[in-house]
N, C-alpha and C positions, 0 to 999 in steps of 0.2 A: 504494500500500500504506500501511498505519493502524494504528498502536498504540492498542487500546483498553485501557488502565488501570485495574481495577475494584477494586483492592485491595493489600492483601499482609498477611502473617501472619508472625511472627518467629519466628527458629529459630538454635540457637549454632553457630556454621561446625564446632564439635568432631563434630555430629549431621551435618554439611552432605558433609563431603568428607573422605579422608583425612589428618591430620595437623592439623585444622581446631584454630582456640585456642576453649578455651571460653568468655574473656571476649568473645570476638569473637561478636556479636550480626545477624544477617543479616534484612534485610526480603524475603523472597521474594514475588518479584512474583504476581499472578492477574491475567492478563490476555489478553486477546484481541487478533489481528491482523487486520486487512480486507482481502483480496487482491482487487483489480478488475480485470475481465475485459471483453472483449466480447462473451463468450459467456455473463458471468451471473458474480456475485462471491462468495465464499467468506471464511467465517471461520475461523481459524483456531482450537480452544478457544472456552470460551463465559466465562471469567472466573468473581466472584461474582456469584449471582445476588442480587433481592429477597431472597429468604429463605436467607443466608448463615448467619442465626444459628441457624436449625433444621436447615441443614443441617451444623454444626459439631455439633452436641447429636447430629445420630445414628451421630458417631464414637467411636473408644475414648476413653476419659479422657486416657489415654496420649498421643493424638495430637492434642489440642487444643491449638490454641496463641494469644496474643496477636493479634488483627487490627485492623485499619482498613480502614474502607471507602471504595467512590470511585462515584461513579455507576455503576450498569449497562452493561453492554454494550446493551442496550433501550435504554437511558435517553439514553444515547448517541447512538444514532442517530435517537432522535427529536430531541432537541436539535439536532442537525447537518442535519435535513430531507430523512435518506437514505431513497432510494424501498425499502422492502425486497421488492419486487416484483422488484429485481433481484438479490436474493440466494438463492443455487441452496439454499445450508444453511451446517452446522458439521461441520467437518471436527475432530474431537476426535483430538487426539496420541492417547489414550488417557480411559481411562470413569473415572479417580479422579475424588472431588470438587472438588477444585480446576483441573480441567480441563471441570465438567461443568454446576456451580450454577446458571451464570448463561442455560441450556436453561428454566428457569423463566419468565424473562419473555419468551423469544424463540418465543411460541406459533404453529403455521403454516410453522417452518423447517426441514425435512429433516434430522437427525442422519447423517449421512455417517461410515460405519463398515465396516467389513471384517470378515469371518464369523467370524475367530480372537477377535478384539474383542470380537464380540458375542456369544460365548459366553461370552468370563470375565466379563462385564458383565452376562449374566445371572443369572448362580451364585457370583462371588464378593463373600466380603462386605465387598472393599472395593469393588463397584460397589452398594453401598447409596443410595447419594445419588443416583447415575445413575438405577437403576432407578427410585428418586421422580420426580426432573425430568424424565425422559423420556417419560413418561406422556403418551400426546395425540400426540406426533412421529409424523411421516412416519420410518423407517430405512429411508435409501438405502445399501443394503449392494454397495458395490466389491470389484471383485476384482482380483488383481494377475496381471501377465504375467509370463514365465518371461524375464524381459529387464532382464540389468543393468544398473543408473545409478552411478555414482562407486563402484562393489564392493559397492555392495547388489543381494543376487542377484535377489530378486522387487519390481516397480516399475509403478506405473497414471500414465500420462503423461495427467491429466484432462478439460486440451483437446486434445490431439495436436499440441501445439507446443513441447514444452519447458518450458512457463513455469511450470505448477505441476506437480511431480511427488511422488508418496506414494511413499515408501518401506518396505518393510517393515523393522523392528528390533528384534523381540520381546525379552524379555528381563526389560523391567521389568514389563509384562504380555503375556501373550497376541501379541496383536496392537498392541503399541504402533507410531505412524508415527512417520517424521522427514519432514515437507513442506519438499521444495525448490523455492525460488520465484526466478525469474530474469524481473527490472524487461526492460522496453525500454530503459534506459538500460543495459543489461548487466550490471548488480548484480545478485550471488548472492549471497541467503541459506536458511541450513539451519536449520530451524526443528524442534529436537531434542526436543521432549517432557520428560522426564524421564531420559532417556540417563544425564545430567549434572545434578545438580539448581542447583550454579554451574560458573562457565564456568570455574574452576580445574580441574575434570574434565578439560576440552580442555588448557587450557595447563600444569598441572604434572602430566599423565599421570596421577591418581590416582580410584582409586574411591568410592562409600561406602564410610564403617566398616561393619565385619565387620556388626555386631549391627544395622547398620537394613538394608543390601541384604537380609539375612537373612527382615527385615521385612516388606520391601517390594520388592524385587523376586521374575518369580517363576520365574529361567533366568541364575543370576549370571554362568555360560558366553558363553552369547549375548547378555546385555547386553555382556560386555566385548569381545565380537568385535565387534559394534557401536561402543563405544566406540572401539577400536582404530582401526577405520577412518571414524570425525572425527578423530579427533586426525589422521590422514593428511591429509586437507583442511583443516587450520587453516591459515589463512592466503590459502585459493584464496576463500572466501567469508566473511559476517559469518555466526558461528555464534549459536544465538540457545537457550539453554535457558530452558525455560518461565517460570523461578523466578527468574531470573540479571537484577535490576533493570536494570545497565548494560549488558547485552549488546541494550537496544532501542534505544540510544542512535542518535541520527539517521534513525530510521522516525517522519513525524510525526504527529502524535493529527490525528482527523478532529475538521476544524471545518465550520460548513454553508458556507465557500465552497469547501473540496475534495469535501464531499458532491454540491454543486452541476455540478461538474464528472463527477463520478460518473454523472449523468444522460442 
C-alpha cells in the first residue's frame, strides 16, 4: 500500500472541527492511496488533478481556498514505472472535488462507485467537478451486501478475502464509503473519507461547526452515527481521514523500486 500526495489547500481548524482556534491554520491533505492486490490494484481517491486550477474556478467563491501542488496521481505512477494494466480503477470515498480532480489524467481507469453515489454525483452541485473529470470513464457501479463489518450494516468485501472492504456511511453525501484495508502483515487501516475532515473528529469526539456540516454534509444524523462508531475503533486500526496530513504517517509514497515489485 502507497501514499500518493498530490497537494493540499488551507483551511483555519475554527472551519475544521469543533472548538477549532482560528489562528490555527490547517494544510489539508489531497491525496490518493494505492492498494495492491493479486487480483488487480485499487486507488483509493484520485487526489489533484492537471487541471486543479479550473477545477477550483468552478466552485463557490466561498469555498476556494489557498493551495499547492504536488505531482499527479498520473504523474506518479508514471514516474515510478507502475504497469497500470494492473489497476482495476478508483475507488472514490465520495464524488467532491477534492476527492475527484485528479480522474483527469487517469484516462482508461474505471470510477468505482455505488448507485446512492452516483446519483448525488449526478444532480448535485457539488458533484460539478466530478461530473467534468469523469467524462470518458468506464462507472463500475458496486453494490453492497446486507452483511455487517465493524457495525457498519451494508459492506462489499471486493476480493472475498477480507483485505479490502467498502463500507457504506452516508451522511456526508449520499453514498459516501469508508475503505477498510487489512496489509498481510495484519495492519488495519480505515480509510474514512470525509466522516472527519481531521483526525480530532476521532480523538476529541467532536463534529463540524454547526454552519459548515450544514454546508456540506447532506444526513448530519447519519454522519454522526457513523462517526460514532470510529471513534468505537480508534485505536483497533490506523484511522486515516482524507484531509488529516498526519494520519498517513508510515504508508510509504510509491517509488519505481516498490512499483517494480508491484509487477
Amino acid at each position: 500500500m502507497y501514499h500518493l500526495p498530490t497537494g493540499t489547500y488551507e483551511t483555519r481548524a475554527a472551519f475544521a472541527v469543533k472548538g477549532g482556534a482560528w489562528r490555527d491554520k490547517r494544510q489539508f491533505a489531497a491525496s490518493a492511496v494505492l492498494i495492491s492486490h493479486p487480483a488487480g490494484d485499487l486507488l483509493i481517491d484520485a487526489g489533484f488533478g492537471a487541471g486543479v486550477a479550473e477545477h477550483i474556478a468552478m466552485l463557490p467563491r466561498f469555498v476556494r481556498a489557498p493551495y499547492r501542488v504536488r505531482p499527479t496521481v498520473s504523474q506518479q505512477l508514471d514516474v515510478a514505472g507502475y504497469d497500470r494494466n494492473k489497476l482495476l480503477g478508483v475507488v472514490l470515498t465520495h464524488s467532491h472535488w477534492d476527492h475527484a480532480s485528479g480522474l483527469d489524467g487517469l484516462h482508461g481507469t474505471p470510477v468505482w462507485m455505488n448507485a446512492g453515489e452516483r446519483a448525488y454525483a449526478a444532480t448535485d452541485p457539488d458533484g460539478k467537478v466530478y461530473r467534468h473529470v469523469s467524462q470518458g470513464h468506464a462507472i463500475h457501479e458496486y453494490g453492497f451486501a446486507d452483511r455487517p463489518y465493524l457495525d457498519f450494516a451494508r459492506s462489499y468485501d471486493v476480493h472475498g478475502d477480507g483485505s479490502v472492504v467498502i463500507a457504506l456511511a452516508g451522511g456526508h453525501t449520499t453514498g459516501s464509503v469508508i475503505v477498510f484495508v487489512v496489509l498481510p502483515s495484519g495492519l488495519r487501516y480505515a480509510f474514512i473519507g470525509d466522516l472527519t475532515w481531521q483526525i480530532d473528529g476521532i480523538r476529541d469526539r467532536v463534529e463540524r461547526p454547526w454552519m459548515l456540516s450544514k454546508l456540506a454534509d447532506s444526513d448530519r444524523g447519519q454522519l454522526r452515527q457513523s462517526l460514532l462508531r470510529m471513534i468505537a475503533l480508534d485505536g483497533l486500526m490506523q484511522i486515516v481521514p482524507a484531509h488529516d496530513l498526519g494520519s498517513y504517517e508510515g504508508i510509504p509514497l510509491l517509488s519505481s523500486h516498490a512499483a517494480g515489485r508491484l509487477r
